[in-house]
mmJSON file of the N, C-alpha and C atoms, coordinates in Angstrom:
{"data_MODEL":{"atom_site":{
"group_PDB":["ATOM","ATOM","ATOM","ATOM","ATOM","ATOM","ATOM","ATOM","ATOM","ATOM","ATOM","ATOM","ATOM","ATOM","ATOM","ATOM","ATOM","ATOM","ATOM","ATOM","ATOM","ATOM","ATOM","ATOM","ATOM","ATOM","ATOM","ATOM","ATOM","ATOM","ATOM","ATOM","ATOM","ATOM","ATOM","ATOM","ATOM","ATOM","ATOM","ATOM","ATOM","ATOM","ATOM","ATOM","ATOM","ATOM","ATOM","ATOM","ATOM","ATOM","ATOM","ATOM","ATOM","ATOM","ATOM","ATOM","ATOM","ATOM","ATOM","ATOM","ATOM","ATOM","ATOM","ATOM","ATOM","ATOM","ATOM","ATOM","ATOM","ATOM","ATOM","ATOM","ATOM","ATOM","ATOM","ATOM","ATOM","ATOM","ATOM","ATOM","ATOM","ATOM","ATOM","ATOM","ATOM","ATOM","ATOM","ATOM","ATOM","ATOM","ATOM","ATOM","ATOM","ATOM","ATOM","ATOM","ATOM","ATOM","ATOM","ATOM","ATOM","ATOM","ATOM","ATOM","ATOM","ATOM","ATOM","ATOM","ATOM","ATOM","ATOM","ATOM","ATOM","ATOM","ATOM","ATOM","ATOM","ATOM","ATOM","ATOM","ATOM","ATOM","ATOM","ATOM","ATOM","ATOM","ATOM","ATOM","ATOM","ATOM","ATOM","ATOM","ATOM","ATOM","ATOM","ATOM","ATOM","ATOM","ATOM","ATOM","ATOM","ATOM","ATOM","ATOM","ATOM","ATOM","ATOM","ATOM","ATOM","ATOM","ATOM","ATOM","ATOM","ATOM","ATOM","ATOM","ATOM","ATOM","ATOM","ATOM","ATOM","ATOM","ATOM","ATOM","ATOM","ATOM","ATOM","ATOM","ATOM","ATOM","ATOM","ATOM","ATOM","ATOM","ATOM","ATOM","ATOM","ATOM","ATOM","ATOM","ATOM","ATOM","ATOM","ATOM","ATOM","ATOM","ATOM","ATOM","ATOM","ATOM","ATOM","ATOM"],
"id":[1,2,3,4,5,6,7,8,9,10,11,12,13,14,15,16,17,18,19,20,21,22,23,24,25,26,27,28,29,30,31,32,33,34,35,36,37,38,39,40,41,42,43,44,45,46,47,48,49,50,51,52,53,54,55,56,57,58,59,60,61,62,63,64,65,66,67,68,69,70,71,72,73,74,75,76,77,78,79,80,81,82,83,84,85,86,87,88,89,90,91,92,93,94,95,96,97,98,99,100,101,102,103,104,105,106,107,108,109,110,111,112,113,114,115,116,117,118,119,120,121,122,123,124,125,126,127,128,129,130,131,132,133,134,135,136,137,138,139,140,141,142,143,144,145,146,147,148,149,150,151,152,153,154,155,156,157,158,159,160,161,162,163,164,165,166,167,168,169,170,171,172,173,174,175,176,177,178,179,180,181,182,183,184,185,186,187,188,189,190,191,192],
"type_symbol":["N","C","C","N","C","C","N","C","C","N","C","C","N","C","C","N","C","C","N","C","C","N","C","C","N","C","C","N","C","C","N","C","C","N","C","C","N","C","C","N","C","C","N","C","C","N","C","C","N","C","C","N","C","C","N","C","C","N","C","C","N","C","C","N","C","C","N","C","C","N","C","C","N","C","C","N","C","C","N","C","C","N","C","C","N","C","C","N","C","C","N","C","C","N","C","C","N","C","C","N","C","C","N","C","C","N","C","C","N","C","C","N","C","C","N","C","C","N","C","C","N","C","C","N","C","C","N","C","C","N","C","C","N","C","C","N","C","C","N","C","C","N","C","C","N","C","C","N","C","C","N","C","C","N","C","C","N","C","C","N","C","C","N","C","C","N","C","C","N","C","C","N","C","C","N","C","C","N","C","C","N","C","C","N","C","C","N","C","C","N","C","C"],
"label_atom_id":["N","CA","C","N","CA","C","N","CA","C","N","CA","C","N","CA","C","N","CA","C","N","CA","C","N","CA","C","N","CA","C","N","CA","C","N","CA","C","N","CA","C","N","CA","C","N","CA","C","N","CA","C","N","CA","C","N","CA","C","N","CA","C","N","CA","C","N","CA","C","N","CA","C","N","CA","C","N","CA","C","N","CA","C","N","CA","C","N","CA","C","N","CA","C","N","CA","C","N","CA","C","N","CA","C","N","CA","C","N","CA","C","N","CA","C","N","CA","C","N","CA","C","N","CA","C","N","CA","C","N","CA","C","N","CA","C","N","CA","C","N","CA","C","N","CA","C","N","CA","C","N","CA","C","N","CA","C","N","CA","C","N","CA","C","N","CA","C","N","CA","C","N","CA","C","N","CA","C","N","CA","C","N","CA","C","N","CA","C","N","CA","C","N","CA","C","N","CA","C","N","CA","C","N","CA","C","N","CA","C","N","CA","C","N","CA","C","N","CA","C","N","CA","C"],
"label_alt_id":[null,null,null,null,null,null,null,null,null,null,null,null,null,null,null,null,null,null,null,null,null,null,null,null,null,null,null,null,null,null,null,null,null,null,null,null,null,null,null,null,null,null,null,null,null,null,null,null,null,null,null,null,null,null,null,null,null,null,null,null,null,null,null,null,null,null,null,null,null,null,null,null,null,null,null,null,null,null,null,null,null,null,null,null,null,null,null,null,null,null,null,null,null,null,null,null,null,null,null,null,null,null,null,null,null,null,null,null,null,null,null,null,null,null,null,null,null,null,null,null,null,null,null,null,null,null,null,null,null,null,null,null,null,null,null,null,null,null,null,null,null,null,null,null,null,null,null,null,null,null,null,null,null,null,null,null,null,null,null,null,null,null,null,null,null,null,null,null,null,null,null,null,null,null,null,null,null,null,null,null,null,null,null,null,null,null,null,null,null,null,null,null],
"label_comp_id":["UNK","UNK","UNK","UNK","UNK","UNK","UNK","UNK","UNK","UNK","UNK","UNK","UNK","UNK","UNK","UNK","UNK","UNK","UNK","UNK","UNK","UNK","UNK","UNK","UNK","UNK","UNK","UNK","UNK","UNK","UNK","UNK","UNK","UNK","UNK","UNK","UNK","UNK","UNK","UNK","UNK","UNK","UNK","UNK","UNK","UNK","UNK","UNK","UNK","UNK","UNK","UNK","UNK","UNK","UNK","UNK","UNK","UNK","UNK","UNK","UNK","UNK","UNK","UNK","UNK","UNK","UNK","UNK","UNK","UNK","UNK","UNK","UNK","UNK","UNK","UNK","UNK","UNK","UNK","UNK","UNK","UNK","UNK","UNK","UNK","UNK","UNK","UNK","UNK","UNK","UNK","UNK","UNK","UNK","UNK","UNK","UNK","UNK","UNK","UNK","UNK","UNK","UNK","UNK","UNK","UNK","UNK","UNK","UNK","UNK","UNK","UNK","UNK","UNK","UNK","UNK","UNK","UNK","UNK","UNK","UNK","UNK","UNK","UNK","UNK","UNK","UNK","UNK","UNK","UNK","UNK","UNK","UNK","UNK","UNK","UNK","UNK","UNK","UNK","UNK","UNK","UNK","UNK","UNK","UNK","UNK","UNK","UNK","UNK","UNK","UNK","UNK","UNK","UNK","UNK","UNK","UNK","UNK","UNK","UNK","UNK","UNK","UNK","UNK","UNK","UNK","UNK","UNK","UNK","UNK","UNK","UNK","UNK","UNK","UNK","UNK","UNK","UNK","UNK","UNK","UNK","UNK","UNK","UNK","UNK","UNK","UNK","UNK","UNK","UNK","UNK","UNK"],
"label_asym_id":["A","A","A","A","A","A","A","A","A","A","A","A","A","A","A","A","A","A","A","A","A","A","A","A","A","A","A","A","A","A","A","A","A","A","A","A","A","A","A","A","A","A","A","A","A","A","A","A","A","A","A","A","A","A","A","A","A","A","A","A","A","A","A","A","A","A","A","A","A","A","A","A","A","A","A","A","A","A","A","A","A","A","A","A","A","A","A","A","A","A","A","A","A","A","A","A","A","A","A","A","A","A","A","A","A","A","A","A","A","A","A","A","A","A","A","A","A","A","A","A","A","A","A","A","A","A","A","A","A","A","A","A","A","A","A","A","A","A","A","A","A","A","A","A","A","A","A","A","A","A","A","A","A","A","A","A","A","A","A","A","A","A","A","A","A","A","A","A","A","A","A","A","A","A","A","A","A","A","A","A","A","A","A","A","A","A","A","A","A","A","A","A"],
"label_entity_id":["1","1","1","1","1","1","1","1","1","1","1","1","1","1","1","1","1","1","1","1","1","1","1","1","1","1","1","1","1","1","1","1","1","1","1","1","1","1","1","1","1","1","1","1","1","1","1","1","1","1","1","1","1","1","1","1","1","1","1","1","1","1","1","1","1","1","1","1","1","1","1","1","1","1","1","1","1","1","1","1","1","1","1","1","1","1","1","1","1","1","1","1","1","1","1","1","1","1","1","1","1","1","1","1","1","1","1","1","1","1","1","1","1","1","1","1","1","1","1","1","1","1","1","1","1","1","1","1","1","1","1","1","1","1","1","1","1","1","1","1","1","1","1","1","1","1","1","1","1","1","1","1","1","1","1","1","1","1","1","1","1","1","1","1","1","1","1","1","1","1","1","1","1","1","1","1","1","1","1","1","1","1","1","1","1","1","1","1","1","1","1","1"],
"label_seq_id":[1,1,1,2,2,2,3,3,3,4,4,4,5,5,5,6,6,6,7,7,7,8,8,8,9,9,9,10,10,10,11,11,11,12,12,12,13,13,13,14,14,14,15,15,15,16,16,16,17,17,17,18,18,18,19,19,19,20,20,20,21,21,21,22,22,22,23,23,23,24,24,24,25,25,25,26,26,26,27,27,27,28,28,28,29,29,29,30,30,30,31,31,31,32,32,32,33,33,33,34,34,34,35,35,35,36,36,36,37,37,37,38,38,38,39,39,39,40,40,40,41,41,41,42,42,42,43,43,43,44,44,44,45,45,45,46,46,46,47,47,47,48,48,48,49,49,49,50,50,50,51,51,51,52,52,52,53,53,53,54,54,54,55,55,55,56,56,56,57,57,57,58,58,58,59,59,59,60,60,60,61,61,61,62,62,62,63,63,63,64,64,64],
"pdbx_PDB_ins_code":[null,null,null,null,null,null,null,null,null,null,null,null,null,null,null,null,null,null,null,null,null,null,null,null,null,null,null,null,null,null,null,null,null,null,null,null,null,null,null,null,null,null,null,null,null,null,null,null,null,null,null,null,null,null,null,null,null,null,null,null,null,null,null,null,null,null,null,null,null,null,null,null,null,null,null,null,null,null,null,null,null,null,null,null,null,null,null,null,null,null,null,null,null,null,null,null,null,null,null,null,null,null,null,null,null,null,null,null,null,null,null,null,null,null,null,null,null,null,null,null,null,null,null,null,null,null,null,null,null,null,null,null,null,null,null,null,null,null,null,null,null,null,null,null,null,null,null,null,null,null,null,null,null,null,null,null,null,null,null,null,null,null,null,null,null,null,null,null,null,null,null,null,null,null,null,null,null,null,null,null,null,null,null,null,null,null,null,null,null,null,null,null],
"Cartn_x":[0.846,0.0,0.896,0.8,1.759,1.466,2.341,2.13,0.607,0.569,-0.577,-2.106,-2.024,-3.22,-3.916,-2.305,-2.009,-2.446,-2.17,-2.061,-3.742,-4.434,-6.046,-6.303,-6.252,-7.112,-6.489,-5.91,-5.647,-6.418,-6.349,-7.578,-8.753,-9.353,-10.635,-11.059,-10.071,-9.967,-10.096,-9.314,-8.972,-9.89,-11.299,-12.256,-13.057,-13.631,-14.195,-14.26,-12.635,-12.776,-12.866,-12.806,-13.035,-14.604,-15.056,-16.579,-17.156,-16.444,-17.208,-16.755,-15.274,-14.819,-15.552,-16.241,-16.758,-18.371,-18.686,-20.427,-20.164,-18.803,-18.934,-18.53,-17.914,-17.282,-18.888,-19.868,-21.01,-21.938,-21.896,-23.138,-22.833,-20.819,-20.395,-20.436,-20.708,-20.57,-22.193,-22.834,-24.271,-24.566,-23.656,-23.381,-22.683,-22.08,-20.976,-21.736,-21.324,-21.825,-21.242,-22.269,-22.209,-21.046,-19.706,-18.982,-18.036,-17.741,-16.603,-14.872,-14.818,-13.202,-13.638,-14.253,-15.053,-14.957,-15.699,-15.785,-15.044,-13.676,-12.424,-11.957,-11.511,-10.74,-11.058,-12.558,-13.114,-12.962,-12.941,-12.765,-11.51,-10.424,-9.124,-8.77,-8.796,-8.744,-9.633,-10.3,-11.192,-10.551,-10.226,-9.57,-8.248,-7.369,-5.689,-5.853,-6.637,-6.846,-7.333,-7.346,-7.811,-6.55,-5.691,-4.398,-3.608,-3.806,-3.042,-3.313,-4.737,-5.627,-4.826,-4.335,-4.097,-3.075,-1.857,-0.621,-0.002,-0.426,-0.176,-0.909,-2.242,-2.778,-1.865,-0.921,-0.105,1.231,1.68,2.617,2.461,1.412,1.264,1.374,0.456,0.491,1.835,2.677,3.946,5.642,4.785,6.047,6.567,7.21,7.532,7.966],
"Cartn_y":[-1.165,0.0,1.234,1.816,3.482,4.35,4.645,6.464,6.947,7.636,8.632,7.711,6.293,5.507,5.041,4.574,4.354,5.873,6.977,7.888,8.341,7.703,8.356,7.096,6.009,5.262,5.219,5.701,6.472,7.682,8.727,9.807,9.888,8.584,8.172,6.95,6.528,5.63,6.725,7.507,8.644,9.449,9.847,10.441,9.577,8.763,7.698,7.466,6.836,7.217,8.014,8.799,10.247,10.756,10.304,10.173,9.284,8.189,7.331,7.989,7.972,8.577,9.572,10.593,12.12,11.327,9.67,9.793,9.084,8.357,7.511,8.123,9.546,10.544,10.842,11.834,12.298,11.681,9.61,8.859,8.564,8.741,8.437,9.391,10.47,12.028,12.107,11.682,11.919,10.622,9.843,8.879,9.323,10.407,10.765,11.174,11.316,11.852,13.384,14.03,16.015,16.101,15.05,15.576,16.71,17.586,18.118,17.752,17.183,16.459,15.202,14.689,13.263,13.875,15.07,15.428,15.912,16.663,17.324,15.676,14.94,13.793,12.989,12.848,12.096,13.147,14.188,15.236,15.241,14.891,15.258,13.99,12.83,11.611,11.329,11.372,11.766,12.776,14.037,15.007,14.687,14.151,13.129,12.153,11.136,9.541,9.415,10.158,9.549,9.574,10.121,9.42,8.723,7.953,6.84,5.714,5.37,4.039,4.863,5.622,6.152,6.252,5.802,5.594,4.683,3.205,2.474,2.519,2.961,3.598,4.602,5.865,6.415,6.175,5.258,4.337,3.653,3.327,2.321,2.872,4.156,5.161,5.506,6.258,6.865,5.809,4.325,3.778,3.467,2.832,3.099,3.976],
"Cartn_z":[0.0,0.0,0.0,-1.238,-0.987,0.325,0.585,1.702,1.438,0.511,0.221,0.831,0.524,0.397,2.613,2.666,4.172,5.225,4.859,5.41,4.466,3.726,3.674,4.556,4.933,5.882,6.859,7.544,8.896,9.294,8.481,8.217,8.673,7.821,7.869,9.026,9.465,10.794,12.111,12.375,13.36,13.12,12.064,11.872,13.036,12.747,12.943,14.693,14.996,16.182,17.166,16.794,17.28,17.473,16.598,16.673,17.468,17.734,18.995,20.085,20.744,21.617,22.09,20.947,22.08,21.943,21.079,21.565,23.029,23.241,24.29,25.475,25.704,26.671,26.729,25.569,26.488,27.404,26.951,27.441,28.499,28.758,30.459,30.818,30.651,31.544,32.101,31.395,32.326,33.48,33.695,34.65,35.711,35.535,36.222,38.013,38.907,40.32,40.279,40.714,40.619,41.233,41.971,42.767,41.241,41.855,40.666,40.632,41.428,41.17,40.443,40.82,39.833,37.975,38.114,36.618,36.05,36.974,36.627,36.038,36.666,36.499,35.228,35.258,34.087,32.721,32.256,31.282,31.057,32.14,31.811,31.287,31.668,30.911,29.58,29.589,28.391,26.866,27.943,26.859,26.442,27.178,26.808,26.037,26.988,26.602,24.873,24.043,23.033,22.187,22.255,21.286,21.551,22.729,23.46,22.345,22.024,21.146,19.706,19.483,17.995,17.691,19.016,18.61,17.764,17.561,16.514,14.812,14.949,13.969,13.174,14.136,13.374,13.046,13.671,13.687,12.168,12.099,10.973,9.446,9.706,8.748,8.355,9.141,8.767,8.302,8.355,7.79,6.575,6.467,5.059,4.182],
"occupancy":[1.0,1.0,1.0,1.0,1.0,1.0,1.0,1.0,1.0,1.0,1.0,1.0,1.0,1.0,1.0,1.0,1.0,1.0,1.0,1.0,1.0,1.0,1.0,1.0,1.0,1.0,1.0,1.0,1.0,1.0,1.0,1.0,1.0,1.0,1.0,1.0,1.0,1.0,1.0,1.0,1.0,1.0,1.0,1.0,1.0,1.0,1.0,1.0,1.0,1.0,1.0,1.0,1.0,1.0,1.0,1.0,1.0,1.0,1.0,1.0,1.0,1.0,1.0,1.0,1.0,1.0,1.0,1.0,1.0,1.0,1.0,1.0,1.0,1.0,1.0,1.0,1.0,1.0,1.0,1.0,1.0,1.0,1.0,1.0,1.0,1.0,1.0,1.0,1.0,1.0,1.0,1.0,1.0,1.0,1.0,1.0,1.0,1.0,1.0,1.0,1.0,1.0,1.0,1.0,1.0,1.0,1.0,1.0,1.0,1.0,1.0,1.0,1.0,1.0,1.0,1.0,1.0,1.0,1.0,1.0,1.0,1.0,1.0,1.0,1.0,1.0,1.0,1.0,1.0,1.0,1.0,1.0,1.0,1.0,1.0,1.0,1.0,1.0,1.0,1.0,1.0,1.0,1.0,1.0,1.0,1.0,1.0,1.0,1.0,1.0,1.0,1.0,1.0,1.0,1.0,1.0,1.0,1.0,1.0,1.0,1.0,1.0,1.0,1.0,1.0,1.0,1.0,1.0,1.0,1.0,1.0,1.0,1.0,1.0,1.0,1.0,1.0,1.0,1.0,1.0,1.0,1.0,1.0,1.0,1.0,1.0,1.0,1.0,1.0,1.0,1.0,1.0],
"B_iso_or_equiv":[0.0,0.0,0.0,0.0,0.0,0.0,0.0,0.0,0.0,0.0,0.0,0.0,0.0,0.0,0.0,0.0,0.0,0.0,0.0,0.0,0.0,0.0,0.0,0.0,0.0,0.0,0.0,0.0,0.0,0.0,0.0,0.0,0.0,0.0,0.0,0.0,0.0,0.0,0.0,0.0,0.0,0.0,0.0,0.0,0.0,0.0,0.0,0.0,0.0,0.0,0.0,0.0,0.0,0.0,0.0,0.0,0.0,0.0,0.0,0.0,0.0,0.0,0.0,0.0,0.0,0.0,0.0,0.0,0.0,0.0,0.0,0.0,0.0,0.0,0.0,0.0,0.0,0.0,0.0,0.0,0.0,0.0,0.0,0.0,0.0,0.0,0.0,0.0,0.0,0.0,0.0,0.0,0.0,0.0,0.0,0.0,0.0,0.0,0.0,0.0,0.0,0.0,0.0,0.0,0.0,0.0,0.0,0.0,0.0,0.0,0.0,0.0,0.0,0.0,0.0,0.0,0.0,0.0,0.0,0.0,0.0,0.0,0.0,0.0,0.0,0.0,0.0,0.0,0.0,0.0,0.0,0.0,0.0,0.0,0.0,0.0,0.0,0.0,0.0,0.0,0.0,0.0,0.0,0.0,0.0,0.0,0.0,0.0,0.0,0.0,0.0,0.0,0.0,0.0,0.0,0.0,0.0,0.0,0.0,0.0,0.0,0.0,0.0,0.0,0.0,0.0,0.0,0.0,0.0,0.0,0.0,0.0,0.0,0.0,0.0,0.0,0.0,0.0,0.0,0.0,0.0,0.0,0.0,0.0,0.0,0.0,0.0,0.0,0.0,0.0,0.0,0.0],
"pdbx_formal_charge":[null,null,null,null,null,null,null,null,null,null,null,null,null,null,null,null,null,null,null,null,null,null,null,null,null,null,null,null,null,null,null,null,null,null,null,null,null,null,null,null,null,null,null,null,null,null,null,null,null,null,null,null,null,null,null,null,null,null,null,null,null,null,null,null,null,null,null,null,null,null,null,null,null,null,null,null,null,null,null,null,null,null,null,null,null,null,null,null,null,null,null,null,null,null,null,null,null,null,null,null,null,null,null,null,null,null,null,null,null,null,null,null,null,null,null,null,null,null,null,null,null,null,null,null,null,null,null,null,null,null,null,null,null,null,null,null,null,null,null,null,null,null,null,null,null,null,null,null,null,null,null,null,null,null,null,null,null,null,null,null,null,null,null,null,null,null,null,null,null,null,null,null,null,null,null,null,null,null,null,null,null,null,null,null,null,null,null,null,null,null,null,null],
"auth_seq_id":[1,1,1,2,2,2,3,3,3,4,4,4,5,5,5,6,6,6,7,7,7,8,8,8,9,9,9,10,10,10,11,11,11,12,12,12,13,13,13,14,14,14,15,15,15,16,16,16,17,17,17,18,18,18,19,19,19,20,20,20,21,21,21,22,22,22,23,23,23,24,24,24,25,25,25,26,26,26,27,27,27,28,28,28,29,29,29,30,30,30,31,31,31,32,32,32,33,33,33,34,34,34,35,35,35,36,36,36,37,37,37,38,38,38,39,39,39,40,40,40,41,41,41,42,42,42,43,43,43,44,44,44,45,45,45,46,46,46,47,47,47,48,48,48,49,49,49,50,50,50,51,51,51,52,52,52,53,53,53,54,54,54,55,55,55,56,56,56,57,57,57,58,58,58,59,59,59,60,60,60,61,61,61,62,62,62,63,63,63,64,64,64],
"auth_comp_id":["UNK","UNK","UNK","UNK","UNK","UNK","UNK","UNK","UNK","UNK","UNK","UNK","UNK","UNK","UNK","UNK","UNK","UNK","UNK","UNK","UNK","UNK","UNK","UNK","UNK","UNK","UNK","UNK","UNK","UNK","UNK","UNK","UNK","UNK","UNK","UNK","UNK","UNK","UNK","UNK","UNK","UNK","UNK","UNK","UNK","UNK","UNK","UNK","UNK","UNK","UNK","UNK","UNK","UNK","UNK","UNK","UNK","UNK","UNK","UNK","UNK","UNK","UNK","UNK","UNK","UNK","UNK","UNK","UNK","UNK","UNK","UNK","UNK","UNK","UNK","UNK","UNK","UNK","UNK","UNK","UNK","UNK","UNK","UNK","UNK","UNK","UNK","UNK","UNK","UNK","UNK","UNK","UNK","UNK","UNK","UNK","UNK","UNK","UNK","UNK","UNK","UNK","UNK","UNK","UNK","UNK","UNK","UNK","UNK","UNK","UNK","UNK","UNK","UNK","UNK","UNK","UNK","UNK","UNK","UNK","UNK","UNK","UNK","UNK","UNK","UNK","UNK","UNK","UNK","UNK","UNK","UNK","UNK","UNK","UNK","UNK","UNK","UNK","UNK","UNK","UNK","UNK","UNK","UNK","UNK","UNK","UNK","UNK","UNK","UNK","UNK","UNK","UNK","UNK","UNK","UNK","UNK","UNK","UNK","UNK","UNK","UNK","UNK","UNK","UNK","UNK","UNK","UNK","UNK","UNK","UNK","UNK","UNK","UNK","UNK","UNK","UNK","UNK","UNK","UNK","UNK","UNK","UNK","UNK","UNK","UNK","UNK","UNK","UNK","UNK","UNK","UNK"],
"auth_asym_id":["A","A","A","A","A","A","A","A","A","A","A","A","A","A","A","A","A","A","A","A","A","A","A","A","A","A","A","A","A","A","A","A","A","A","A","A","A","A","A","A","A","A","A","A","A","A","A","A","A","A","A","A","A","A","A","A","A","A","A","A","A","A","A","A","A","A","A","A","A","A","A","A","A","A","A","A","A","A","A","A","A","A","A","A","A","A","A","A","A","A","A","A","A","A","A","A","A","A","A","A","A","A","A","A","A","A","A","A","A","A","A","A","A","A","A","A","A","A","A","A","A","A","A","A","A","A","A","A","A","A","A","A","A","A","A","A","A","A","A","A","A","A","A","A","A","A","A","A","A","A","A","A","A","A","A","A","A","A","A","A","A","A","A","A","A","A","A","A","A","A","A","A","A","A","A","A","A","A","A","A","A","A","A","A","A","A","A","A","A","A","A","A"],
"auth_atom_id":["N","CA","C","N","CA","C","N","CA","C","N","CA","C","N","CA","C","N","CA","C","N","CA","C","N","CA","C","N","CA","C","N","CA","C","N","CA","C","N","CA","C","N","CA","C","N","CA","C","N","CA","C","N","CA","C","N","CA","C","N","CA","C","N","CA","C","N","CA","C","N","CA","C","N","CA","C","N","CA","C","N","CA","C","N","CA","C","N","CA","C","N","CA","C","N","CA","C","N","CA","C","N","CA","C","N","CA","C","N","CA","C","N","CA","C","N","CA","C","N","CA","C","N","CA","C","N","CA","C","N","CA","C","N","CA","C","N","CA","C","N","CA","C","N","CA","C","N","CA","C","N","CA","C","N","CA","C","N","CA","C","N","CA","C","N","CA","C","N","CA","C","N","CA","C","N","CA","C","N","CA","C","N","CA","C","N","CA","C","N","CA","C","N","CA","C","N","CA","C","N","CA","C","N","CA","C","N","CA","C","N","CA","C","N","CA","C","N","CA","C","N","CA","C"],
"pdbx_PDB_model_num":[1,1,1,1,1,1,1,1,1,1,1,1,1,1,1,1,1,1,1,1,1,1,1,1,1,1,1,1,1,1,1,1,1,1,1,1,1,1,1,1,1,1,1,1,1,1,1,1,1,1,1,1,1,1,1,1,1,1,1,1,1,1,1,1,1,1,1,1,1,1,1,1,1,1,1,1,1,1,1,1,1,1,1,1,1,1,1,1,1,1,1,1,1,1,1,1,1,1,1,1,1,1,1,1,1,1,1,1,1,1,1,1,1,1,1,1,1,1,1,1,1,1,1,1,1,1,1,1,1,1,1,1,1,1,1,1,1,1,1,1,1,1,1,1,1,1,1,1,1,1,1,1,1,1,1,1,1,1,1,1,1,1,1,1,1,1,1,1,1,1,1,1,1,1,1,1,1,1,1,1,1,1,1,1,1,1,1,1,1,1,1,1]
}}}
């Protein structure tokens, strides 16, 4: 698979998840308890945690 092809389905992969990630951050945030360190904690993991799952995805993309 050339560069150009690898690096459009990475694109469209990292679209994708990104779109579950913020439907699956809003359906756990209304679970969440009103404490506000609870919701500090869960937002800040939430707002980091999603390019942790996207490190081999870009890994994969950029070789070759």
């Amino acid at each position: 698979m050339n560069p150009r092809l690898r690096r459009l389905v990475a694109a469209c992969a990292t679209l994708a998840f990104l779109a579950f990630w913020v439907w699956a951050g809003i359906a756990l945030s209304t679970r969440l308890p009103a404490n506000p360190l609870v919701q500090l904690l869960f937002y800040a993991v939430a707002g980091v945690g999603w390019g942790v799952p996207l490190f081999p995805l870009f890994k994969w993309a950029e070789k070759g």
